[in-house]
C-alpha positions as CSV (number, residue, x, y, z in Angstrom):
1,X,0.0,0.0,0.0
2,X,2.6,2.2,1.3
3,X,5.0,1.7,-2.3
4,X,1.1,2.3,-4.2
5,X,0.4,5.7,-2.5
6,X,4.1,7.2,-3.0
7,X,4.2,6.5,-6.6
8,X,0.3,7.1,-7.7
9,X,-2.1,8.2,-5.2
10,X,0.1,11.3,-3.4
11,X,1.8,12.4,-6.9
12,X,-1.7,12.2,-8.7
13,X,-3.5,13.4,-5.2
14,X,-5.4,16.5,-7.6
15,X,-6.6,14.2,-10.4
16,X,-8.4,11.5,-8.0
17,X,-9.9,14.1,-6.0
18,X,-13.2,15.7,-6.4
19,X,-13.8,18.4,-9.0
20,X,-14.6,22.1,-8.0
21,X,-17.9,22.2,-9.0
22,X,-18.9,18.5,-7.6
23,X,-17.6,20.4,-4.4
24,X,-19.5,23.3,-4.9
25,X,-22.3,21.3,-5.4
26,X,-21.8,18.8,-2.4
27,X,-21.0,21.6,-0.4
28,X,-24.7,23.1,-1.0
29,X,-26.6,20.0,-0.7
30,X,-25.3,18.8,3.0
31,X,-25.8,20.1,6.2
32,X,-23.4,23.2,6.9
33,X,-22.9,22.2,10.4
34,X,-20.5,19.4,8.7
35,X,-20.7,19.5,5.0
36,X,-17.7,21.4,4.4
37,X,-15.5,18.9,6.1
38,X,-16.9,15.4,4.9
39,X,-16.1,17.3,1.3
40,X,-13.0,18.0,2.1
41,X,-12.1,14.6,3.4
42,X,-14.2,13.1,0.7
43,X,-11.8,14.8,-2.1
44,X,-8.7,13.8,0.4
45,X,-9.5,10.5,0.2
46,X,-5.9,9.5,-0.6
47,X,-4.9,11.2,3.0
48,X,-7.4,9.7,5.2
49,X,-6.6,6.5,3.5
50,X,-3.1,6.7,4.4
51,X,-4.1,8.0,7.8
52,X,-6.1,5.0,8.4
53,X,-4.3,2.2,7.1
54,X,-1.3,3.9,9.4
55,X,-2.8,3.2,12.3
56,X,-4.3,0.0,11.6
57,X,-0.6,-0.8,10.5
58,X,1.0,0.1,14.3
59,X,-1.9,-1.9,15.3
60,X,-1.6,-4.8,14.3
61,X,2.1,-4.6,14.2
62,X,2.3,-4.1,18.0
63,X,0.5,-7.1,18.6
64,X,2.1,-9.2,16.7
65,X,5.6,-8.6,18.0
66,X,3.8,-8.8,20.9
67,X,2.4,-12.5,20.4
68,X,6.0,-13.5,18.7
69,X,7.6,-12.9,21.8
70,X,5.2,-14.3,23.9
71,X,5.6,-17.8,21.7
72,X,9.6,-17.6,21.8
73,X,9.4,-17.2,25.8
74,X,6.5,-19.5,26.6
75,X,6.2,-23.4,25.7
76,X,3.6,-24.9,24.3
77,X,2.8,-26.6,27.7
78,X,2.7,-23.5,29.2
79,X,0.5,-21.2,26.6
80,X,-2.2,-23.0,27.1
81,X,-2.2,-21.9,30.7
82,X,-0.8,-18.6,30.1
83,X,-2.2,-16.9,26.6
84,X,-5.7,-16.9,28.1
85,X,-4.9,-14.9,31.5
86,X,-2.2,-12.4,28.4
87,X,-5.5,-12.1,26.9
88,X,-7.9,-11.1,29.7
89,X,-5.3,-9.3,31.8
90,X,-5.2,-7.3,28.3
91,X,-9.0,-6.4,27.7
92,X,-9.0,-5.6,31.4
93,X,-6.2,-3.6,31.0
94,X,-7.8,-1.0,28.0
95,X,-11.4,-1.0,30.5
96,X,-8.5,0.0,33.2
97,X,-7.0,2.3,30.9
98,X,-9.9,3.9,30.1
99,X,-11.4,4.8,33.5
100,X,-8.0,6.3,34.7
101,X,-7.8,8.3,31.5
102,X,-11.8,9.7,32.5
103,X,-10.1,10.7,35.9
104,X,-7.0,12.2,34.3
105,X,-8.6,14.1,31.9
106,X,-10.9,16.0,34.3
């Protein structure tokens, strides 16, 4: 993806976007309490792409390394005692993250 958007989609950014008057035009026909910016990231559409796929990249990249070195450090004996505590200890750990961020934040 990342080779795809540096040679076409960034360098031709101008030709895949909208035209001015389908701007125009979609800019009078939605709301104005948000129309201007879906149109804007509608004719970016090669930018929120790469903004997305970014982060779904560090995503899944994390975890992986993540699992990897989990199954170099742990047997197989052991995993099947250990990867489902990993596994809850992690979704408790984002519901944890989550109210300490509420209290943080205020």
């Amino acid at each position: 993806f990342y080779v795809v958007f540096g040679i076409f989609l960034y360098p031709l950014k101008h030709y895949v976007g909208l035209s001015e008057s389908t701007q125009v035009w979609l800019t009078a026909s939605l709301p104005p309490t948000f129309g201007p910016s879906l149109v804007a990231l509608i004719d970016e559409w090669p930018l929120a792409l790469f903004f997305v796929v970014s982060e779904l990249w560090s995503s899944g990249v994390c975890q992986l390394m993540f699992w990897q070195v989990a199954n170099d450090v742990i047997s197989v004996r052991q995993a099947k005692a250990f990867y489902p505590a990993i596994g809850a200890m992690g979704n408790l750990g984002m519901v944890v993250a989550g109210h300490f961020l509420m209290v943080f934040a205020n």
